[in-house]
KOLLONU-491925 format. One record per residue (C-alpha): residue in one letter; y, x, z negated. Coordinates in Angstrom, 3 decimals, m for minus. Each point is the difference from the previous one (the first is absolute). Layout:
<site><residu>a</residu><py>Y</py><px>X</px><pz>Z</pz></site>
...
//
This chain:
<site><residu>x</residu><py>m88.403</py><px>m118.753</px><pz>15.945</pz></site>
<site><residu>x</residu><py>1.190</py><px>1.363</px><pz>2.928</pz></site>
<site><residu>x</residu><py>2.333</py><px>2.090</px><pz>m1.325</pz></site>
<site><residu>x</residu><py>m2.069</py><px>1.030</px><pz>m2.393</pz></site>
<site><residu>x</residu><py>m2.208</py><px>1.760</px><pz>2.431</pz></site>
<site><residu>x</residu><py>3.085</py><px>1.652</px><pz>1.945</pz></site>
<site><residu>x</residu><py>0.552</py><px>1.653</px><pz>m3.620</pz></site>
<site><residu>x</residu><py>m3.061</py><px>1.162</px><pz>m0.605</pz></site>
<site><residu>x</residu><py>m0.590</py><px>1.030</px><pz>3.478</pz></site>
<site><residu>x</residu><py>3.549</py><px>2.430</px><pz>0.004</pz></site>
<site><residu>x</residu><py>m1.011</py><px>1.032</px><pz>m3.723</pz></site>
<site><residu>x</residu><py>m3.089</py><px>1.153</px><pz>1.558</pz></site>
<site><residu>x</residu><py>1.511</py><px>1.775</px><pz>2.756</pz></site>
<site><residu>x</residu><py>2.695</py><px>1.925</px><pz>m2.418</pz></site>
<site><residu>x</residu><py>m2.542</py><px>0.933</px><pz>m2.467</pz></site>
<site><residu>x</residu><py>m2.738</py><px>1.372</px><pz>3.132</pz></site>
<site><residu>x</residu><py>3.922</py><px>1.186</px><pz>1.651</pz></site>
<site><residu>x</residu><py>0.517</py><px>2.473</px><pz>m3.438</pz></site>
<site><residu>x</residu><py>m3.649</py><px>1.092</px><pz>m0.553</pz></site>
<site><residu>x</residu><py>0.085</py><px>1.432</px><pz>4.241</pz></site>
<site><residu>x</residu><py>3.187</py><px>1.879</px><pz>m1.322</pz></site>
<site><residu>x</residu><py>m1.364</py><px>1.452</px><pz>m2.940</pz></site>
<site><residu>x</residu><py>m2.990</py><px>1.175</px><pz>1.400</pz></site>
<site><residu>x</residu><py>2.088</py><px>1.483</px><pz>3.109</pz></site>
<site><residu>x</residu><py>1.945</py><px>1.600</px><pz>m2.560</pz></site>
<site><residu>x</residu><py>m3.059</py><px>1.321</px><pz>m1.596</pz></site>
<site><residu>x</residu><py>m0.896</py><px>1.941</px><pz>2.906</pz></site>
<site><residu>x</residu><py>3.518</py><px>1.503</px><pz>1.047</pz></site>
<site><residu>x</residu><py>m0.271</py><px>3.468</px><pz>m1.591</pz></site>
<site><residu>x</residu><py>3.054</py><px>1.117</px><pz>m2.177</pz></site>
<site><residu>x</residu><py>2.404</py><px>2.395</px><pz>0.929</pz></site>
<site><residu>x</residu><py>m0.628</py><px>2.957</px><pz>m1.867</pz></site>
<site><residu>x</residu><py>3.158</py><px>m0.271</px><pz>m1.914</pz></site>
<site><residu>x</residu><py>m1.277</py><px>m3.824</px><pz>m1.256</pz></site>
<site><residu>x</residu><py>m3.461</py><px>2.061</px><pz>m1.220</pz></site>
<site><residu>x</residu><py>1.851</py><px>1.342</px><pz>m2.987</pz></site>
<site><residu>x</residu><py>m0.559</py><px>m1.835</px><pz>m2.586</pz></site>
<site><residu>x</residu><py>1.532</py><px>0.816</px><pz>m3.452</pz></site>
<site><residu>x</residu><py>m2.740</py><px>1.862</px><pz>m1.248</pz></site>
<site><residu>x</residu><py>m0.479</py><px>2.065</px><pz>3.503</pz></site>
<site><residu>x</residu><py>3.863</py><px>0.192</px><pz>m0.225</pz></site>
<site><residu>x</residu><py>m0.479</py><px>2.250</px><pz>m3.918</pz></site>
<site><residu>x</residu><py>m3.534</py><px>1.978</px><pz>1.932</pz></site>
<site><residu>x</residu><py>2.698</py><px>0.670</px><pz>3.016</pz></site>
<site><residu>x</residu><py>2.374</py><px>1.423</px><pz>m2.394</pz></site>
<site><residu>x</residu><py>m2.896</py><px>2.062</px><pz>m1.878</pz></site>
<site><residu>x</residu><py>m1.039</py><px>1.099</px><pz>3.518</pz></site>
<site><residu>x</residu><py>3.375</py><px>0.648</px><pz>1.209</pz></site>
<site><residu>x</residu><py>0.948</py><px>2.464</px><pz>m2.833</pz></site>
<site><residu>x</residu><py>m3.053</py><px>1.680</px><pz>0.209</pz></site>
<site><residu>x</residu><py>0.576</py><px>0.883</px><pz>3.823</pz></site>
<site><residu>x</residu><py>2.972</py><px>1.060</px><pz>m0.797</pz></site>
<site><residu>x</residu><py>m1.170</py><px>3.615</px><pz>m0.900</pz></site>
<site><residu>x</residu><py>3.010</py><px>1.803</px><pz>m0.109</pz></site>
<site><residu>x</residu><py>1.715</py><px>m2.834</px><pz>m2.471</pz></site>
<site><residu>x</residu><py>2.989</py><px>m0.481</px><pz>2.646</pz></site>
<site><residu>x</residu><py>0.100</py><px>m3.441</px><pz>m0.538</pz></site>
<site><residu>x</residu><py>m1.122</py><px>m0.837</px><pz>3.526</pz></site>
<site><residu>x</residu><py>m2.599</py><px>0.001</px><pz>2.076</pz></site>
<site><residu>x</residu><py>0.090</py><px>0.481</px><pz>4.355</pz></site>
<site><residu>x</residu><py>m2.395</py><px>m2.143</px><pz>1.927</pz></site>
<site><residu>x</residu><py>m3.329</py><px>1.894</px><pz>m0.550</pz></site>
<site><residu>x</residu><py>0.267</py><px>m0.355</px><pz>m3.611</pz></site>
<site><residu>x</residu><py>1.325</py><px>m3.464</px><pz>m0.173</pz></site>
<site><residu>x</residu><py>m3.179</py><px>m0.728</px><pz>2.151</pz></site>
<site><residu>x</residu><py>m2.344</py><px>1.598</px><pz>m2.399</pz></site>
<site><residu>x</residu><py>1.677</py><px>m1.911</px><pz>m2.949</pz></site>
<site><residu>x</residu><py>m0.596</py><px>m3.363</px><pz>2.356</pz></site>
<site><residu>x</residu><py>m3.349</py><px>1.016</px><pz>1.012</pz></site>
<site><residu>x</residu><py>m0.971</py><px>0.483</px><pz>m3.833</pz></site>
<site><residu>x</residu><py>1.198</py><px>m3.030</px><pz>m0.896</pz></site>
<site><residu>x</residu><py>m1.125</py><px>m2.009</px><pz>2.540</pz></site>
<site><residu>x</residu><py>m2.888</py><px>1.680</px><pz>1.463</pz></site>
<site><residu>x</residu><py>m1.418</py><px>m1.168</px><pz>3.393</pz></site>
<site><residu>x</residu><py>2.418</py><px>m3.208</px><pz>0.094</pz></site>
<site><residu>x</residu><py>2.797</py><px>2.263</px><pz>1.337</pz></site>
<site><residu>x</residu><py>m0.232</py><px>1.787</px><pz>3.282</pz></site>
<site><residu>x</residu><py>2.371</py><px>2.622</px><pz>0.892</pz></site>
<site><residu>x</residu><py>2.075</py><px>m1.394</px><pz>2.236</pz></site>
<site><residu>x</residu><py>1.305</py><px>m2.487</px><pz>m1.938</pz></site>
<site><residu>x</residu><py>0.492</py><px>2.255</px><pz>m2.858</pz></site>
<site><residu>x</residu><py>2.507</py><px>1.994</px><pz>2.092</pz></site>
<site><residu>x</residu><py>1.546</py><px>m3.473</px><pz>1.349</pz></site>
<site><residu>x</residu><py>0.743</py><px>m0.662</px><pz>m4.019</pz></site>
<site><residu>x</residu><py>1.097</py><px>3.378</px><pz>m0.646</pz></site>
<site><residu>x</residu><py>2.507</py><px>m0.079</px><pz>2.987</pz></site>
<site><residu>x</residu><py>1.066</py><px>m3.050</px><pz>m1.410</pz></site>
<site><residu>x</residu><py>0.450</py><px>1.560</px><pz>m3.392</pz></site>
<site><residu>x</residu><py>1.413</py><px>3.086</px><pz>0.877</pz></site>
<site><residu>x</residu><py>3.001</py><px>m1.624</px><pz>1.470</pz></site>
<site><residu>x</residu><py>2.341</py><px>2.755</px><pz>0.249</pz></site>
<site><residu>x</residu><py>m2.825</py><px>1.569</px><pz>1.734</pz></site>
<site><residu>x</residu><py>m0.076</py><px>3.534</px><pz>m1.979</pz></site>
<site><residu>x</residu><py>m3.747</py><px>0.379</px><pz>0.403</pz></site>
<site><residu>x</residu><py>m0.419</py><px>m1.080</px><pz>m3.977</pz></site>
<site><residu>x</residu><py>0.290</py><px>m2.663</px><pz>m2.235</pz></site>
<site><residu>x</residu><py>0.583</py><px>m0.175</px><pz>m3.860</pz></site>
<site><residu>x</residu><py>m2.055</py><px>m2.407</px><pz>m2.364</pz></site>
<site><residu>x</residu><py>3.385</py><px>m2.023</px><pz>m0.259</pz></site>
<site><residu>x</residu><py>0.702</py><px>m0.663</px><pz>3.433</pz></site>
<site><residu>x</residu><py>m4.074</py><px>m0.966</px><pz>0.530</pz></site>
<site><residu>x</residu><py>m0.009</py><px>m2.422</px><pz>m3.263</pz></site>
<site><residu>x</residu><py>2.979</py><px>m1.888</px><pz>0.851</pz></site>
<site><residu>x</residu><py>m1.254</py><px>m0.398</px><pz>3.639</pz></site>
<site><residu>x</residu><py>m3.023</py><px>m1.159</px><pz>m1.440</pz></site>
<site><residu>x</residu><py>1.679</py><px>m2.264</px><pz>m2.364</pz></site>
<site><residu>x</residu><py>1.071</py><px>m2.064</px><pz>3.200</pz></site>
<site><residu>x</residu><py>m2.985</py><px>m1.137</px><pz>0.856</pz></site>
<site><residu>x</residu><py>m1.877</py><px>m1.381</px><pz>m3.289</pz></site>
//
């Protein structure tokens, strides 16, 4: 009986132990790179070409932030749009191509 009791008891405490964490993890926001989900990933790449006007196959930071901002709307502010571009563009040439952003995206889903 006893021991019966200690189970339960520790069962109890693991299962109210992993609901705390998931509801903790609930309310951490994701990064902005974890936001993009597959289907944001295809709008991003809509978005993307269309701010690339001049068809160079990139885009410098005020565009790529557009394309994010379009895509996202109001869940991305701009600083950490230019932390994601500086950590696309990592040659640091000012722009980025749709290659270099989808396999850098690719790393985090």
């Amino acid at each position: 009986m006893c021991v019966r009791a200690c189970v339960r008891a520790c069962v109890r405490a693991c299962v109210c132990a992993c609901e705390y964490v998931e509801k903790a993890k609930a309310r951490v926001p994701l990064k902005l790179e974890q936001q993009l989900t597959i289907m944001k990933l295809k709008m991003f790449h809509e978005h993307f070409d269309a701010a690339d006007e001049q068809q160079k196959g990139s885009v410098d930071k005020a565009q790529f932030r557009q394309a994010v901002h379009e895509t996202l709307g109001d869940e991305a502010s701009d600083a950490d749009i230019d932390l994601v571009f500086m950590k696309v563009d990592t040659y640091s040439v000012g722009t980025v191509t749709w290659e270099v952003c989808s396999t850098f995206y690719r790393t985090f889903m």
